[in-house]
PALOBA-209589 format. One record per residue (C-alpha): residue number from 1; residue in three letters; z, y, x negated. Coordinates in Angstrom, 3 decimals. Each point is the difference from the previous one (the first is absolute). Layout:
REM PALOBA-209589
{atom NUM "ALA" {Z Y X}}
...
This chain:
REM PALOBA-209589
{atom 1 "UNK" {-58.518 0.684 -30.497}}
{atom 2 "UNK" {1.119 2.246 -2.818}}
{atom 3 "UNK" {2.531 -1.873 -2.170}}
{atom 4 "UNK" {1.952 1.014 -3.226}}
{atom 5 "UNK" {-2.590 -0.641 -2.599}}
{atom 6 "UNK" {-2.527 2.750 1.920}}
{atom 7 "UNK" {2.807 2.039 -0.554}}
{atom 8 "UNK" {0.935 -0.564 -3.477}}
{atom 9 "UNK" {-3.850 0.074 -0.806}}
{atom 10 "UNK" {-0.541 3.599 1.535}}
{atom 11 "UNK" {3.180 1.509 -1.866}}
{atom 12 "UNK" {-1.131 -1.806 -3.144}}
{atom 13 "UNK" {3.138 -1.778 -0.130}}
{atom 14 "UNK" {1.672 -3.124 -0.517}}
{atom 15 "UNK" {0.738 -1.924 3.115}}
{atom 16 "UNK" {3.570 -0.417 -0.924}}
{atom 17 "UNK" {0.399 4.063 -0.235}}
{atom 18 "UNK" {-1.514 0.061 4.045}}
{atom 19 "UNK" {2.764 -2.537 0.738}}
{atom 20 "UNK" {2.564 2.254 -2.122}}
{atom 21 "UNK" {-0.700 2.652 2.357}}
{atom 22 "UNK" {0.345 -1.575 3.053}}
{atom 23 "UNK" {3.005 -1.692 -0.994}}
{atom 24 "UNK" {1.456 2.279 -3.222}}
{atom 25 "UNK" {-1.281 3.314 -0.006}}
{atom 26 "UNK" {2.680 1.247 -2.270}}
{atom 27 "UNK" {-1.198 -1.570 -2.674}}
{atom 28 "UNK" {-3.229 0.950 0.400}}
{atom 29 "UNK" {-1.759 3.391 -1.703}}
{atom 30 "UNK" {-0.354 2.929 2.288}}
{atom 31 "UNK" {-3.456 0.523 -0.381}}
{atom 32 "UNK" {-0.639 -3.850 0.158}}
{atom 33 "UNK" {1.244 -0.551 3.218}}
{atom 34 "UNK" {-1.346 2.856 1.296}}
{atom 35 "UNK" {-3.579 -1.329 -1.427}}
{atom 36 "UNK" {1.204 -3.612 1.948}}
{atom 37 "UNK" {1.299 1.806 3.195}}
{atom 38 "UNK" {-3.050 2.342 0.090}}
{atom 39 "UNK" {-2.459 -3.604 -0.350}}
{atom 40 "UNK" {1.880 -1.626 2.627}}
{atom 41 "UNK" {-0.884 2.651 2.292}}
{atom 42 "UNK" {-3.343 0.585 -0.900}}
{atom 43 "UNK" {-0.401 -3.832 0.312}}
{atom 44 "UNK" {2.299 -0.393 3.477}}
{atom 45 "UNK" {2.333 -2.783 -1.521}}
{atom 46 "UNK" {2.951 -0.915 1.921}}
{atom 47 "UNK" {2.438 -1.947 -2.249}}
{atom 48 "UNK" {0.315 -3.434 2.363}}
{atom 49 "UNK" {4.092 -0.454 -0.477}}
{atom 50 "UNK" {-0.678 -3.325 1.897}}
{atom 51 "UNK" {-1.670 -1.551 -2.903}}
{atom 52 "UNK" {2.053 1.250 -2.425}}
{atom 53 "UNK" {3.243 -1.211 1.798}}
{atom 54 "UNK" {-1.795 -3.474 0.514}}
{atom 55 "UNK" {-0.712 -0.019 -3.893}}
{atom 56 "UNK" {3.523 0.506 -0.465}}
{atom 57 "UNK" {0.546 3.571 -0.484}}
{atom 58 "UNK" {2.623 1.971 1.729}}
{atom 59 "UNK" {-0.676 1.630 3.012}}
{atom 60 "UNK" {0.101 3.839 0.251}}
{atom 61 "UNK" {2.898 0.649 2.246}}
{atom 62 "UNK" {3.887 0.812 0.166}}
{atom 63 "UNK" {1.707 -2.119 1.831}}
{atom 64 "UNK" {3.398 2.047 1.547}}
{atom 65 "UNK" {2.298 -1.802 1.432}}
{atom 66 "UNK" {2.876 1.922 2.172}}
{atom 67 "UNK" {2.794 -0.187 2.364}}
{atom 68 "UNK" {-1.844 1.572 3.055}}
{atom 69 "UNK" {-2.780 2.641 -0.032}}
{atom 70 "UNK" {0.952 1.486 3.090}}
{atom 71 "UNK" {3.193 1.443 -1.985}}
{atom 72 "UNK" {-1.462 3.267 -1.345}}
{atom 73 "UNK" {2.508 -0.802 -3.368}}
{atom 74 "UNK" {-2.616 -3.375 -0.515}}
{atom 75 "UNK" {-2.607 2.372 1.703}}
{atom 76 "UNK" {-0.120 2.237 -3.114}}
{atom 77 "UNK" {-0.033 -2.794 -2.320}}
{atom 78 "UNK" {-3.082 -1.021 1.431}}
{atom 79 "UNK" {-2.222 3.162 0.644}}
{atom 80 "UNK" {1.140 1.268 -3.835}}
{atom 81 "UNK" {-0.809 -3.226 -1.315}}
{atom 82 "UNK" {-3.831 0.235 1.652}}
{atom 83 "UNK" {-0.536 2.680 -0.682}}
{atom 84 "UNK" {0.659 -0.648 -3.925}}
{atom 85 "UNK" {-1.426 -3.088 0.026}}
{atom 86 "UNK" {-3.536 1.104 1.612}}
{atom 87 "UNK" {-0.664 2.365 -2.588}}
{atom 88 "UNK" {0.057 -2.808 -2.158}}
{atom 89 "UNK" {-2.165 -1.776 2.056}}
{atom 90 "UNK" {2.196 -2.406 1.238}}
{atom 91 "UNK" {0.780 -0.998 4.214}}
{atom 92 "UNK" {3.829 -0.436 0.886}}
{atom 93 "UNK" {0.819 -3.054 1.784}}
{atom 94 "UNK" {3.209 0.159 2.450}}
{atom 95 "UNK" {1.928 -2.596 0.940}}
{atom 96 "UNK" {3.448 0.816 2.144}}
{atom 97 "UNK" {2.995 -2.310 -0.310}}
{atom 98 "UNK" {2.585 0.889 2.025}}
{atom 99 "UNK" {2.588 -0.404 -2.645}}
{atom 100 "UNK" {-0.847 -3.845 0.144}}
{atom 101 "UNK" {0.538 -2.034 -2.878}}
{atom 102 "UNK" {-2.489 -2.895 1.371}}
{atom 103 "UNK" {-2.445 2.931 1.015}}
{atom 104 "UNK" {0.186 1.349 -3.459}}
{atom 105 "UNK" {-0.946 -3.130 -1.738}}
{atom 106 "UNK" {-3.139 -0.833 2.299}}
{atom 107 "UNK" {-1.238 3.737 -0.654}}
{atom 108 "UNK" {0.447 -0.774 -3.857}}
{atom 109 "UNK" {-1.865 -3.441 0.515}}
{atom 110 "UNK" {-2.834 1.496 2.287}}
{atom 111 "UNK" {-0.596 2.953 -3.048}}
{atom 112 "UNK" {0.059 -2.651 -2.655}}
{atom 113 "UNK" {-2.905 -1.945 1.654}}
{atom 114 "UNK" {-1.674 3.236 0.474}}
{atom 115 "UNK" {-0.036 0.613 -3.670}}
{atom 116 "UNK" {1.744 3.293 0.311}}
{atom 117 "UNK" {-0.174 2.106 -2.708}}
{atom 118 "UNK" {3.476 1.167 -0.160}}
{atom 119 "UNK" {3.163 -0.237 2.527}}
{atom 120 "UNK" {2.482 3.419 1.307}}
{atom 121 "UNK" {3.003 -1.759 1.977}}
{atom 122 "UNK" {2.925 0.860 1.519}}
{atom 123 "UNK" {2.115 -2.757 0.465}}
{atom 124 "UNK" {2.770 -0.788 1.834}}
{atom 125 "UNK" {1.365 -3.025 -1.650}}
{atom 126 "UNK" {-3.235 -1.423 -1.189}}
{atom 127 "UNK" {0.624 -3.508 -2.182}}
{atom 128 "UNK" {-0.573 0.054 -3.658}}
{atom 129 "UNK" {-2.523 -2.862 0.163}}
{atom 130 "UNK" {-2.743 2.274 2.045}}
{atom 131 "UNK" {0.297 2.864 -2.291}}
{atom 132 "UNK" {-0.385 -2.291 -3.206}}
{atom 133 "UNK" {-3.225 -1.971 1.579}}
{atom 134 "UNK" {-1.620 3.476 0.278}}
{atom 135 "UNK" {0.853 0.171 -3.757}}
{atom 136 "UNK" {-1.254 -3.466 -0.661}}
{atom 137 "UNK" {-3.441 0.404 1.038}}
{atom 138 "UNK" {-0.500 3.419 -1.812}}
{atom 139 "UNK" {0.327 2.353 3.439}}
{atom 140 "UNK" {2.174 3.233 -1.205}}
{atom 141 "UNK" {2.721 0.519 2.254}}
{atom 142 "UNK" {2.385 3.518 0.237}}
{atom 143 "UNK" {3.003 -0.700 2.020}}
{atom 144 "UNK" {0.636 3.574 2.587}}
{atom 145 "UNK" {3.199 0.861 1.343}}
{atom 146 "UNK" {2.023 -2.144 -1.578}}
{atom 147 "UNK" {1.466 -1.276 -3.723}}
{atom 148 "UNK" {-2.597 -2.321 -1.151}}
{atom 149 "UNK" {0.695 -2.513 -2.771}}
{atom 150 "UNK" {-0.824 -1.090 -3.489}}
{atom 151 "UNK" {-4.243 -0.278 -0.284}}
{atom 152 "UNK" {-0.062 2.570 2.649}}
{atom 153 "UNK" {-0.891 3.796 0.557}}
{atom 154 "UNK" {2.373 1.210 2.701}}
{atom 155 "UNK" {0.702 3.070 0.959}}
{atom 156 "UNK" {2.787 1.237 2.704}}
{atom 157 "UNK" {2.571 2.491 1.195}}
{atom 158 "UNK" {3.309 -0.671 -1.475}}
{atom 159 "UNK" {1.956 -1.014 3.487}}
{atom 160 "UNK" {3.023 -0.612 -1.084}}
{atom 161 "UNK" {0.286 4.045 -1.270}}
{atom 162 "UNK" {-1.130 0.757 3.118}}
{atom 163 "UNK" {2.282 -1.622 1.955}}
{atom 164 "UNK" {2.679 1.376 -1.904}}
{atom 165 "UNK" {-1.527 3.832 0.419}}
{atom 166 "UNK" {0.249 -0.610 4.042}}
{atom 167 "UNK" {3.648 -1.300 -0.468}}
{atom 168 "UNK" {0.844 2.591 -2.560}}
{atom 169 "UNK" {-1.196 2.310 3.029}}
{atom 170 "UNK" {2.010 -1.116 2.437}}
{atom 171 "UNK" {2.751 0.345 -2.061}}
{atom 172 "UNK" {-0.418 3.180 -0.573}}
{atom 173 "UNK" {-0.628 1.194 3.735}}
{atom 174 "UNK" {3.617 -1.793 0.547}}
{atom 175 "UNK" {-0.961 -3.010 1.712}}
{atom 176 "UNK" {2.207 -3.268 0.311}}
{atom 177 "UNK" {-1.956 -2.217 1.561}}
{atom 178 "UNK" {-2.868 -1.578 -0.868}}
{atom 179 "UNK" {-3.095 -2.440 1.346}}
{atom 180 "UNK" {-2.738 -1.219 -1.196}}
{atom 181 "UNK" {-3.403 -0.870 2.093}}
{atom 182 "UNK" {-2.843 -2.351 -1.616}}
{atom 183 "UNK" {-1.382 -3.261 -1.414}}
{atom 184 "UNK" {2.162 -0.398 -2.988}}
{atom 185 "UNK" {0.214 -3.921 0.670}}
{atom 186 "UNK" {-3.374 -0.258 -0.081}}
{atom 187 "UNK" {-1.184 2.524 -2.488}}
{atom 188 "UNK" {0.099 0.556 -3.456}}
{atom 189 "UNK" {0.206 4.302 0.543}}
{atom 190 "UNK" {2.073 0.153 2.978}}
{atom 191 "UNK" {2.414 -2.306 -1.657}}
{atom 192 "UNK" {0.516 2.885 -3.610}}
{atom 193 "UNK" {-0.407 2.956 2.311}}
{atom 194 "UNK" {3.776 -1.733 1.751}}
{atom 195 "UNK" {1.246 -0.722 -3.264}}
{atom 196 "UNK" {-0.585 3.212 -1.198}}
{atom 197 "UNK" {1.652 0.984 3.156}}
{atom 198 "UNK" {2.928 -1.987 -0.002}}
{atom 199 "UNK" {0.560 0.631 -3.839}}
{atom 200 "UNK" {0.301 3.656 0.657}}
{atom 201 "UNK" {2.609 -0.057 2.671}}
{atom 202 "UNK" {2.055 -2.846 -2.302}}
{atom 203 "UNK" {-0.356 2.424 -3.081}}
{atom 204 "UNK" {1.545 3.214 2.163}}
{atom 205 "UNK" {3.933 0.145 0.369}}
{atom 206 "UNK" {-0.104 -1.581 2.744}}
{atom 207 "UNK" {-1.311 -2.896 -1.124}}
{atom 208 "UNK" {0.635 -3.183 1.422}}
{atom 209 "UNK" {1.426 1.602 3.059}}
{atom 210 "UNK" {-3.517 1.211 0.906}}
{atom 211 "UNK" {-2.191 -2.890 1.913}}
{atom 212 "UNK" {-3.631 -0.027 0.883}}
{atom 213 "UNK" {-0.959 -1.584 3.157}}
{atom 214 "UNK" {-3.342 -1.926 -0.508}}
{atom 215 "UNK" {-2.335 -0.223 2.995}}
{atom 216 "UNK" {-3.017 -2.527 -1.019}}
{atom 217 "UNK" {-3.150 1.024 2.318}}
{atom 218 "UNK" {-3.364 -2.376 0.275}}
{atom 219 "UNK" {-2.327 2.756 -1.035}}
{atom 220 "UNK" {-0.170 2.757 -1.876}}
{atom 221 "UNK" {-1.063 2.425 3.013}}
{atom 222 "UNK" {0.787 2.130 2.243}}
{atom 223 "UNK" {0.519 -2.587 3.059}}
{atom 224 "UNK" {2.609 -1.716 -2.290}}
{atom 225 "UNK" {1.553 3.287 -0.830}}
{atom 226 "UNK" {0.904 0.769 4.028}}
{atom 227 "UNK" {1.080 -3.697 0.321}}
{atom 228 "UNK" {2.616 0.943 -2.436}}
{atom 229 "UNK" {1.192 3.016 1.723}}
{atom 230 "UNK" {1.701 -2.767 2.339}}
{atom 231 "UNK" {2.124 -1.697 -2.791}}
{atom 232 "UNK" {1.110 3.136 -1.904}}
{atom 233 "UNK" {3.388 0.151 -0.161}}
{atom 234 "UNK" {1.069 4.054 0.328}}
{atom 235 "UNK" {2.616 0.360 2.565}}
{atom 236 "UNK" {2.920 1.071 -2.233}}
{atom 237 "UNK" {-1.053 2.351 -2.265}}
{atom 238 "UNK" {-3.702 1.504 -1.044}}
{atom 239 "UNK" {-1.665 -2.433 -2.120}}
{atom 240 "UNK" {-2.924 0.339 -2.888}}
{atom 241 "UNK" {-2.611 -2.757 0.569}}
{atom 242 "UNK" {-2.571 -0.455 -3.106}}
{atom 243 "UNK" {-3.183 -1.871 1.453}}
{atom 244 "UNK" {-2.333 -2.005 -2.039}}
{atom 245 "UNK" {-2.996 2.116 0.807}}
{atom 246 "UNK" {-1.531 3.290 1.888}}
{atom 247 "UNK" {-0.816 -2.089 2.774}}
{atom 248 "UNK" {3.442 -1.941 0.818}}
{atom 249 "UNK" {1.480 4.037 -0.771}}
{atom 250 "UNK" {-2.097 1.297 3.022}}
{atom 251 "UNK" {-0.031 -3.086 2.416}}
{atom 252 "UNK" {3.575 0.018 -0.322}}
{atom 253 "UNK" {0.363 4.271 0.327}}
{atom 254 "UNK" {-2.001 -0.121 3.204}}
{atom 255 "UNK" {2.017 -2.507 1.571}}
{atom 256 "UNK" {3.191 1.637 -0.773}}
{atom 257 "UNK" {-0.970 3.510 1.497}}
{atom 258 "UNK" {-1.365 -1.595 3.133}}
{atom 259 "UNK" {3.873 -1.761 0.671}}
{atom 260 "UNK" {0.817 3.916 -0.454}}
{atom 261 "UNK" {1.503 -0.838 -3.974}}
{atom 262 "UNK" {-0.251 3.220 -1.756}}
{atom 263 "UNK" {-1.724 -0.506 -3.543}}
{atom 264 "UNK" {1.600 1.013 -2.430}}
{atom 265 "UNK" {3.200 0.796 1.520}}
{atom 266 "UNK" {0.704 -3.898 1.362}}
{atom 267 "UNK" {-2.350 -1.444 -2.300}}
{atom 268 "UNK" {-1.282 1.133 -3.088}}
{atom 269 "UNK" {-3.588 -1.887 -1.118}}
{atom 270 "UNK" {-1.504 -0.267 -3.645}}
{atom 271 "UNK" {-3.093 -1.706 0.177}}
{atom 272 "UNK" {-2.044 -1.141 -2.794}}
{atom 273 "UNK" {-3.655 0.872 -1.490}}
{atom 274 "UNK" {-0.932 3.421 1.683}}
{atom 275 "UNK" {-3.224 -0.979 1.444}}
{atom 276 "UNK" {-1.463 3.165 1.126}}
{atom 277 "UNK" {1.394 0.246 3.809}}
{atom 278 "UNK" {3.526 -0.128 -0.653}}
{atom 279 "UNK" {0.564 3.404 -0.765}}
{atom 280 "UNK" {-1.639 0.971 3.253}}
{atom 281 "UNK" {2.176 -1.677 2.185}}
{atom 282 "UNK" {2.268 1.709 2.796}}
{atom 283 "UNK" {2.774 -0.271 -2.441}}
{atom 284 "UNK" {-1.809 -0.645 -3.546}}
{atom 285 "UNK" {1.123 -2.866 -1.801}}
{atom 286 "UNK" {2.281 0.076 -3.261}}
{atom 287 "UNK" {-1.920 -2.895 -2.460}}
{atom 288 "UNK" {-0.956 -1.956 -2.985}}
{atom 289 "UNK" {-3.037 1.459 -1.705}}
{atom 290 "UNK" {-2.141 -2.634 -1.551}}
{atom 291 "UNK" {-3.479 1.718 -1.758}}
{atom 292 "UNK" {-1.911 -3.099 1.590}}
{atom 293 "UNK" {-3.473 2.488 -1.248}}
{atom 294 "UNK" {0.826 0.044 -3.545}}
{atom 295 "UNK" {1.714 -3.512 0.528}}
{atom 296 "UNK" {-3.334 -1.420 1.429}}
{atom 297 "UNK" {-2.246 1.865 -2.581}}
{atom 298 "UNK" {2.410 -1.654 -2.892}}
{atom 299 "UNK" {-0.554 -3.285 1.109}}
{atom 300 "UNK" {-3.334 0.342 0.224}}
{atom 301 "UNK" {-0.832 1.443 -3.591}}
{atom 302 "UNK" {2.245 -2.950 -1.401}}
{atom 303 "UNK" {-2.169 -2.408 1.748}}
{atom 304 "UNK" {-3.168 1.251 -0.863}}
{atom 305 "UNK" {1.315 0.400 -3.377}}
{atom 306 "UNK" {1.078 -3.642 -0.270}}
{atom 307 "UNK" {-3.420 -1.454 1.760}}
{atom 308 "UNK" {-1.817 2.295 -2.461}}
{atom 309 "UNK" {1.994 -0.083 -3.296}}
{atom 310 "UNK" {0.828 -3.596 -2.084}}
{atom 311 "UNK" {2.510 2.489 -2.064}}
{atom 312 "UNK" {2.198 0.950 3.654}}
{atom 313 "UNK" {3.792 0.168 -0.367}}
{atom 314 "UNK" {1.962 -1.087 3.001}}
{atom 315 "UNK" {2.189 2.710 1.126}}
{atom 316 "UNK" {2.836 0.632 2.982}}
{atom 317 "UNK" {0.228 3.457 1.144}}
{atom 318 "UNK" {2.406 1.259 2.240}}
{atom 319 "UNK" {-0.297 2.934 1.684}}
{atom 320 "UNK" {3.428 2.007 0.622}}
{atom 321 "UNK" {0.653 0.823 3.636}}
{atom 322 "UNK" {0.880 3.489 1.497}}
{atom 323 "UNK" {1.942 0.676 2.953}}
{atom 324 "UNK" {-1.264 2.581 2.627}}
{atom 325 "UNK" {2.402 1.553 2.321}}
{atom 326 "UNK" {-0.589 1.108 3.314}}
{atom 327 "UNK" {1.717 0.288 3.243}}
{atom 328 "UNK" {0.829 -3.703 0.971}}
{atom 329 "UNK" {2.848 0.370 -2.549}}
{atom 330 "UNK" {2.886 2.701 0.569}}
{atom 331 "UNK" {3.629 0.683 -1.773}}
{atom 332 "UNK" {2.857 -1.669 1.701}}
């Protein structure tokens, strides 16, 4: 079997300049690694990653770790992210959560024993301790999604401004009563997208006179999002209802129109993320933007950065949200 010295023989290199570029390329001369590249395939080498992981090296794949990949929000996050991350020859590995702390931390434990070479998560409310034992042992780590904290690349959407833009809306259309449809007891985003919310409505001259009512669903779907239809409160006068996500939005839209509730006029919906089939809807949903492709691709570069570069700088970057309006929100 050909094995790394054939190689390094052939390009009339060192053998620790064939292991640069299989493992560091950047560092390595143009013309050099093409010499390498162009002996490995003269030669047929296949780099075994199994012995290098057993000798202690880091294996050549992503971990991502999201909420649920049948979301197309977490969808995006994923395909962008592969598609990256294969062009620099590493393999994404997926794990879904469910917005579960416990699920979190066994997906950070199963990645650590896998030697992962670097960690993309989205947590929900993911304890301190997992994230620093990823740090412990060397694997880089970019928190997505969501603040990170100190030793830690993060990079997210700032919620809280964006639950303040949907309540500024409402506002503004003349609404006076207000609900709220998510997960903010259980996670981290939901919970700033309603403070963002409520601050809004507290700030306006209304003030305290204005109350939100708070309807906390299991998932963050659209099944969850027509079981809330049944415990919105709208009887007296139109109310504005910011949900947590796209999906909640439509779940609870189509459940409304089918119990013959016109949208917008009865209810007005803001949703939040405009993944791609909102604005295609029967009545096209008013939402959050989040850029989860150049949110994804961000993450990414800082965590090939860090797993390549001694010299990285930790850095937080938020992205700033931007509303998009569209029929499920009307003047009062």
């Amino acid at each position: 079997m050909v094995n790394i010295e054939d190689v390094a023989r052939l390009a009339a290199v060192g053998r620790s300049t064939v292991s640069n570029v299989m493992n560091r390329p950047h560092i390595v001369a143009p013309a050099t690694r093409k010499r390498v590249l162009d002996a490995m395939e003269n030669l047929g080498f296949v780099p075994n990653e199994s012995a290098r992981v057993l000798a202690g090296g880091p294996g050549r794949f992503v971990g991502v770790v999201v909420h649920d990949a049948s979301n197309p929000f977490f969808g995006e996050i994923i395909r962008t992210v592969e598609d990256a991350a294969l062009n620099l020859r590493y393999i994404v590995s997926t794990t879904n959560t469910g917005a579960d702390p416990v699920r979190e931390s066994t997906a950070v434990e199963l990645l650590i024993q896998q030697r992962a070479s670097g960690v993309l998560i989205t947590p929900s409310a993911l304890p301190a301790d997992a994230l620093g034992r990823l740090r412990r042992i060397g694997t880089k780590v970019v928190v997505l999604d969501a603040p990170g904290e100190s030793g830690t690349c993060s990079v997210a959407m700032d919620d809280t401004a964006g639950g303040r833009l949907a309540g500024q809306h409402f506002l503004d259309y003349g609404y006076r009563s207000f609900a709220f449809i998510g997960t903010p007891a259980r996670t981290t985003q939901h919970a700033a997208r309603l403070a963002g919310f409520r601050a809004a409505l507290e700030e306006s001259p209304l003030g305290r006179r204005l109350d939100v009512q708070v309807i906390e669903v299991p998932h963050e779907d659209i099944v969850s999002g027509r079981q809330a239809a049944e415990r919105l409160q709208h009887r007296d006068s139109p109310v504005a209802v910011l949900c947590g996500n796209d999906l909640i939005a439509m779940g609870l839209s189509f459940a409304l129109q089918e119990r013959g509730t016109v949208v917008p006029q009865d209810v007005t919906i803001c949703g939040y993320d405009d993944i791609d089939m909102v604005r295609y809807l029967s009545v096209p949903l008013t939402t959050v933007r989040q850029p989860v492709r150049d949110m994804a691709r961000t993450a990414l570069d800082l965590l090939v950065e860090e797993m390549r570069s001694p010299e990285h700088e930790h850095q937080a970057v938020l992205f700033a949200p931007e509303l998009m309006i569209r029929a499920s929100t009307a003047r009062q």
